[in-house]
Every structure is written in structure tokens, then in C-alpha cells.
N, C-alpha and C positions, 0 to 999 in steps of 0.2 A: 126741648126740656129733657126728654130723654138721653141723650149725648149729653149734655152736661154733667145730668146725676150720674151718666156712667164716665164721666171723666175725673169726675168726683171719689167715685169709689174704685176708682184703677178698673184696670179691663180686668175682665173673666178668667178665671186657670185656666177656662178652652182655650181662650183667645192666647193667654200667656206662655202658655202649651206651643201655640202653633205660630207667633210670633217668626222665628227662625225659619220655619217651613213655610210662612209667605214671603218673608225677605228673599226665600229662592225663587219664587214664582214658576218655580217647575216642581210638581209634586212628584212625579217622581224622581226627580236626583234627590230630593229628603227621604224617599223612601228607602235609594239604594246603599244612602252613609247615613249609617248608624250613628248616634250621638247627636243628630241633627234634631232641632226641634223640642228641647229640654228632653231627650232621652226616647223621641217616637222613632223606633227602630223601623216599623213599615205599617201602612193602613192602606188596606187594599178590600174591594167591592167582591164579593162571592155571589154568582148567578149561575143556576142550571144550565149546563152544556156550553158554557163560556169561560175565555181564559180571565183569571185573576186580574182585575183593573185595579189600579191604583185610587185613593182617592185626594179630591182636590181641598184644597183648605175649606170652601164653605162648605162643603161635605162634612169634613171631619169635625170643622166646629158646630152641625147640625145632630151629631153623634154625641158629642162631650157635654154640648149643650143640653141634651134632652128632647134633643126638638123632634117630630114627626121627621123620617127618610122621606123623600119625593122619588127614591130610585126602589128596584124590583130587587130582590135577592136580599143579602144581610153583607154585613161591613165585620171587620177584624184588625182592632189595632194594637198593638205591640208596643211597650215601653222599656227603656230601661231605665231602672231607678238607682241605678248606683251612684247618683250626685243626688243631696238632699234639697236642691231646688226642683227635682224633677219630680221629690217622692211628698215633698209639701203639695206642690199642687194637685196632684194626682187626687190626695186626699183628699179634697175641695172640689172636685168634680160635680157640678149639680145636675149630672142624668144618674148619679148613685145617691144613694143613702150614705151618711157622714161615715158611719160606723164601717161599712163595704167599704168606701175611697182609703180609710184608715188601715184597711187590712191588704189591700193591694198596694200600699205605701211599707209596708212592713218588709222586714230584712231577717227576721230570727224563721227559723225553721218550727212547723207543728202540720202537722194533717188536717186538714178542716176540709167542710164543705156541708153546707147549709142551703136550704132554699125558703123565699116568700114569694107569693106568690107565682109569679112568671120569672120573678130572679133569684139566679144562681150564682153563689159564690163561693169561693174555698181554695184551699190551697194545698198544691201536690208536691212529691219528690220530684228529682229530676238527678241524673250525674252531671258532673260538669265535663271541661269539653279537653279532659287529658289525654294523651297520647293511647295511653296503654288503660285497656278497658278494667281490669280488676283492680291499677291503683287510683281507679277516678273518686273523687269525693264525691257526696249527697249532698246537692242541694235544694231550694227549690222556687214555683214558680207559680202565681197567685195567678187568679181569674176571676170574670163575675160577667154573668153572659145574660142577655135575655134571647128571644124568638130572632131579633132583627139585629143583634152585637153582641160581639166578644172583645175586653177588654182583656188584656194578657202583661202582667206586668214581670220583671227579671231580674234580680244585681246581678248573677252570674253567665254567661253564655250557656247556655242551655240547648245541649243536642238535638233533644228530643223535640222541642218545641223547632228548631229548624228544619228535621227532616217532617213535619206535620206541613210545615209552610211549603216544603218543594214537592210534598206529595199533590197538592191542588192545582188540577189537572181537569180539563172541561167533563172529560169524561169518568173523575172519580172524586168529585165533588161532595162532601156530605152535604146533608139536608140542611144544617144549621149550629149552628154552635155547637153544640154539644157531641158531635162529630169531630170538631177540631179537638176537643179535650181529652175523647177518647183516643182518637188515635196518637196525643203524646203521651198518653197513660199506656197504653200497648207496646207503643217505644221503650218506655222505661221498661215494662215488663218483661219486652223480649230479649233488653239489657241486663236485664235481673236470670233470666233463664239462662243466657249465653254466659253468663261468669256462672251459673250453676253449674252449666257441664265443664266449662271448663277446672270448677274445683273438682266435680265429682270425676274430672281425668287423672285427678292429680291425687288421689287419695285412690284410683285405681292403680296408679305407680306405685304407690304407697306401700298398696296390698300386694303388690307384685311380687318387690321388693322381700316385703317380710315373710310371703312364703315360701320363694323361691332361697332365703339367702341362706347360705352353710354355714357358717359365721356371725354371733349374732353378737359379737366384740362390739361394731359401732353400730347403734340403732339412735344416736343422737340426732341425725340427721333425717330419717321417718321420724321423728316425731316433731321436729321441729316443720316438717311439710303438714303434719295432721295440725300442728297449732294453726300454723297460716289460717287453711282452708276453715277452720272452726271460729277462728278470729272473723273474715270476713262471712262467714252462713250467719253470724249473730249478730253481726252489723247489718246486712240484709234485713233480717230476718225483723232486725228493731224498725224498720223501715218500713216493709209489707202490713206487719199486723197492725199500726193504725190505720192506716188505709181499705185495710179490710172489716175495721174497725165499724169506721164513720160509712163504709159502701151498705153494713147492710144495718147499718143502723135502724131500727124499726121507725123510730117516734118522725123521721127524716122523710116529709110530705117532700117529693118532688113531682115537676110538674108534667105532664105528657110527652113534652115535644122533647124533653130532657130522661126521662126514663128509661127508655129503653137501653140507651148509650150509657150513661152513669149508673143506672141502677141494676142492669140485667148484664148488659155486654161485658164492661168493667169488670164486675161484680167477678165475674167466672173467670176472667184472666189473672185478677190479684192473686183471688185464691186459690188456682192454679199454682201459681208460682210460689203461693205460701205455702202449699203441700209437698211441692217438692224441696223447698228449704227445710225443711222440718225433716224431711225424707232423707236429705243429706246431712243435718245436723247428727241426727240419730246413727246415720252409720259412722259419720265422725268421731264417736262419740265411743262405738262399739270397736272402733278400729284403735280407739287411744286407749281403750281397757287391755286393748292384745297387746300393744305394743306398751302398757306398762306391765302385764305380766312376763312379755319376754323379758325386757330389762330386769324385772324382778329373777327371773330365772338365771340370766348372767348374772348377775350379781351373787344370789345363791353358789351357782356354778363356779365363782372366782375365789369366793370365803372358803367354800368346800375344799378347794385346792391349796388354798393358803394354813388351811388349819391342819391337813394332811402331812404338809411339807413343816411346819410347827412342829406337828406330834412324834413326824421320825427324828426329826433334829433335836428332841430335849434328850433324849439318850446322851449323844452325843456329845450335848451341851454338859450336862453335868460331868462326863466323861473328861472332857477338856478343861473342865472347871476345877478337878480334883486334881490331874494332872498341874494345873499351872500354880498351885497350893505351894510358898516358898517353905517349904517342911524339910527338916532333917531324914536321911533316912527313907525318902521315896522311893520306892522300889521300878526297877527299868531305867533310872536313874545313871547307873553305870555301865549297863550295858553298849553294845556298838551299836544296836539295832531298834534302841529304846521305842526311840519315836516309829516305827514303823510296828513294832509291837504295840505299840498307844493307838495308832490307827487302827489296827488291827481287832482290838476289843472295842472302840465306837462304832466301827463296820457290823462287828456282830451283834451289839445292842441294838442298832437301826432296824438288824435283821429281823432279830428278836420282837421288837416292839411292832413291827409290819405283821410278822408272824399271829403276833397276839391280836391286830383292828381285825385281820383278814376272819382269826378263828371265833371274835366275837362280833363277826358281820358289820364290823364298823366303818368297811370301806367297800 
């Protein structure tokens, strides 16, 4: 009777899940290609002082399903949801609450992290997995753990979450979930610190630069290095303070075996690193004031010289301007020497007029 009704209502999103990862009958070659399994990147058994086992289908559908573990240690399985056959089912997971399968199926970015009772769920930054570390984009990557599993879901390759998986190791195993989330949360962090120093290298060039330089003709290019560096401290920096946000959220009951990790550990690494964004923002900030008053002072410095050169030239100008008057009767007009006479009194007006800024301190 039971086989019926459930042939009746289609198998289970566990089952439908892992479909693909029985047709291999080797769980671990589903574990080691990605994509396998509507999107289980790996599900593998966590045991004190032992290496990371893989797990086998009626394992994993023992997990998905809700059902009691029959094994020692805790399980961690990995999704990716970037086809929405993998992020409906997910949804529909009956060892979560509808509302959790729904947020681990989700693809837009927000900082969450919520706990009931023994379960935890929420969702973190992450960079994605570019080349070059300061032009990587944010994105990010959901969870919802109890005592005995961690569910981890992804659309984008996630660094952090991979070097958390190679870090497990017999001998540096966390205690339980909440161990694996810390330490891709410290990842990001120390992601987030390493492009700190590497701006705050770069606005030490900056500063180098502007003290050092005798010439202060181009300064278009320091300031277009403090934009960079201010552009990415604010992108950060939008980044951290949720996070830092939702960690010390008061009204935010979490549970014991999850505390100390998310709520203590964490807690001092975010805001770590949101102290020193703020610490670089502020000198970025202090370094864009110098370098708009130097250009302000070139700029002064180039008017000053242009209205200098202005004020000896109207002598002259007028001097020229009388002279080319088609007038009967101009005088130096007939002479052999005229024009060099004509020069001769604009030379001494320029003089004159220099004579007159210098005695009224105008230069």
C-alpha cells in the first residue's frame, strides 16, 4: 500500500535529488563531478580523528529525508543550485521547514542568519572564484545546519566554501557545523583583509607620490588610484556591516553548540575587519582632501600666471591697437625706424606696468 501511494505522489525531492547519484552506484564518483545528482556537489560523513568519508545514497536520503543518522559524527552536503530543477527541489526538502528550503533555493544576495531551536540558517557573502583577488565580485552562499548536518547551497563557485572543504583533515576537524561556517566566514574575512592591505599599499604609493613629487602639473592620476581604492573600501565595507549587523544582533537566540562559532568567534573577525575598512576609508578620504587642495593650489598657481602674463600684455595691447588705427597723420609713420620705435614704447609700458604690480605688491 505504501509503494503505491508513493508511486502515486512521485518519489520524494530526496529521492529526486539523488536519482542521478544512484544511477552511478559509486557515490563517490557523484561526489567528485560536480553537476552530478540535480546539483549535489559532494556529501561527505565528518568523524573525530578520521578522514572525510563520502556518503552513500541511503545515507544521504536518511539526511534529506529527516530521518534519524545510524552513523557517529555529522554529514555535509553541498548543492549547486544554478539550474532551477535543483533549486525547486531543494525547496521541498522535508528534514527543513518550507520557509529554510525556500531560502536555500534563493539566488538574490542579503545577509541573513536566524536560529529556532537547534536549527540554523542564513546566508553569507562570499567572492567568486576570479583570477585576480580585488577584481572578484560578491556573492553569496546559504546554509541551515543542525547538531548532526549542514546543508550548503551555491549558484556561484565559491572559494571559500572550497578551501573550508580541503581544510578537513583528521586532525583539524571542527566539532560540528558550525565550524564549517566559521571557517568560510574567516575565509572571506581574510579575503576582505588581504585586499585591505593591498588598497592601503596602494594609497601608500599615493602618499608617496604626493609628497615626494616637485611637480604638481599631473596629479590626475593620484587621484584617480584614491578613487579605485575608495570605490572598492565602500563596496566592502556595504558588505561587512550587515554581517556585522545580523552577528550581534541581540533579539538573535542561538543555540549552544552554535554559539560560540557564529556568535563569539565570527563576531570578532567581521568586526575586525570592519574597523580596519573604516580605518582605510577615513584615510582615503583624508588623502582625497590633500590631493583636491593640491590641484586646487595648481590651478590657483596656473590662473596666477595666466593673469600676470594678461596684465603685462594690455600695455602693449593697447599700444598695438593705436598703432594699427588706419589714421591720417600717425606719427613714426614715416620714419625708417618706426616699427622698432613702436616696440620700443610697448617694451616700456610692460616695464612700467611690472614696475607699478611689483610697487603695489601685486606680484
Amino acid at each position: 500500500m505504501s509503494n503505491d501511494t508513493t508511486s502515486a505522489r512521485g518519489p520524494s525531492p530526496a529521492l529526486r535529488l539523488l536519482e542521478p547519484y544512484i544511477q552511478t552506484r559509486d557515490p563517490a564518483a557523484a561526489i567528485a563531478h560536480p553537476g552530478l545528482a540535480n546539483g549535489l556537489v559532494w556529501a561527505v560523513r565528518l568523524v573525530a580523528g578520521q578522514e572525510p568519508a563520502p556518503l552513500d545514497a541511503d545515507d544521504i536520503a536518511d539526511c534529506l529525508e529527516g530521518r534519524p543518522q545510524q552513523h557517529p559524527g555529522w554529514a555535509w552536503l553541498h548543492f549547486d543550485t544554478v539550474h532551477s530543477a535543483a533549486r525547486s527541489q531543494i525547496a521541498t526538502l522535508s528534514c527543513l521547514p518550507r520557509d529554510v528550503g525556500q531560502m536555500l533555493a534563493e539566488t538574490d544576495y542579503a545577509a541573513l542568519l536566524e536560529a529556532e531551536g537547534d536549527l540554523v540558517w542564513g546566508a553569507l557573502p562570499a567572492f567568486d572564484d576570479q583570477a585576480i583577488e580585488d577584481d572578484r565580485a560578491i556573492c553569496a552562499w546559504r546554509f541551515a545546519m543542525t547538531p548532526d548536518l549542514l546543508i550548503t547551497t551555491r549558484r556561484n563557485p565559491i572559494p571559500a566554501l572550497g578551501a573550508a572543504y580541503r581544510s578537513l583533515r583528521p586532525g583539524a576537524l571542527p566539532d560540528g557545523p558550525a565550524g564549517v561556517v566559521d571557517r568560510a566566514l574567516r575565509e572571506f574575512t581574510d579575503s576582505v583583509r588581504r585586499q585591505i592591505s593591498q588598497l592601503d599599499d596602494e594609497l601608500d604609493r599615493a602618499e608617496d607620490a604626493l609628497l615626494l613629487i616637485e611637480s604638481r602639473a599631473d596629479l590626475g592620476h593620484l587621484s584617480g588610484i584614491v578613487g579605485k581604492v575608495r570605490r572598492r573600501a565602500t563596496e566592502l565595507r556595504r558588505v561587512m556591516t550587515p554581517i556585522d549587523r545580523v552577528l550581534r544582533d541581540e533579539d538573535l537566540d542561538m543555540p549552544d553548540w552554535a554559539e560560540e562559532e557564529l556568535r563569539n568567534r565570527a563576531e570578532r573577525q567581521v568586526h575586525a575587519a570592519l574597523d580596519d575598512l573604516i580605518a582605510l576609508q577615513d584615510r582615503g578620504r583624508s588623502l582625497q582632501d590633500e590631493l583636491a587642495s593640491s590641484q586646487a593650489e595648481e590651478t590657483n598657481r596656473r590662473l596666477y600666471i595666466v593673469s600676470v602674463a594678461t596684465t603685462l600684455m594690455l600695455p602693449a595691447t593697447v599700444v598695438t591697437g593705436f598703432f594699427g588705427m588706419n589714421t591720417g597723420g600717425m606719427f613714426l609713420s614715416g620714419g625708417r625706424y618706426g616699427t622698432v620705435e613702436a616696440g620700443v614704447v610697448c617694451f616700456v609700458f610692460i616695464v612700467v606696468t611690472w614696475v607699478f604690480l611689483k610697487f603695489a605688491r601685486l606680484l
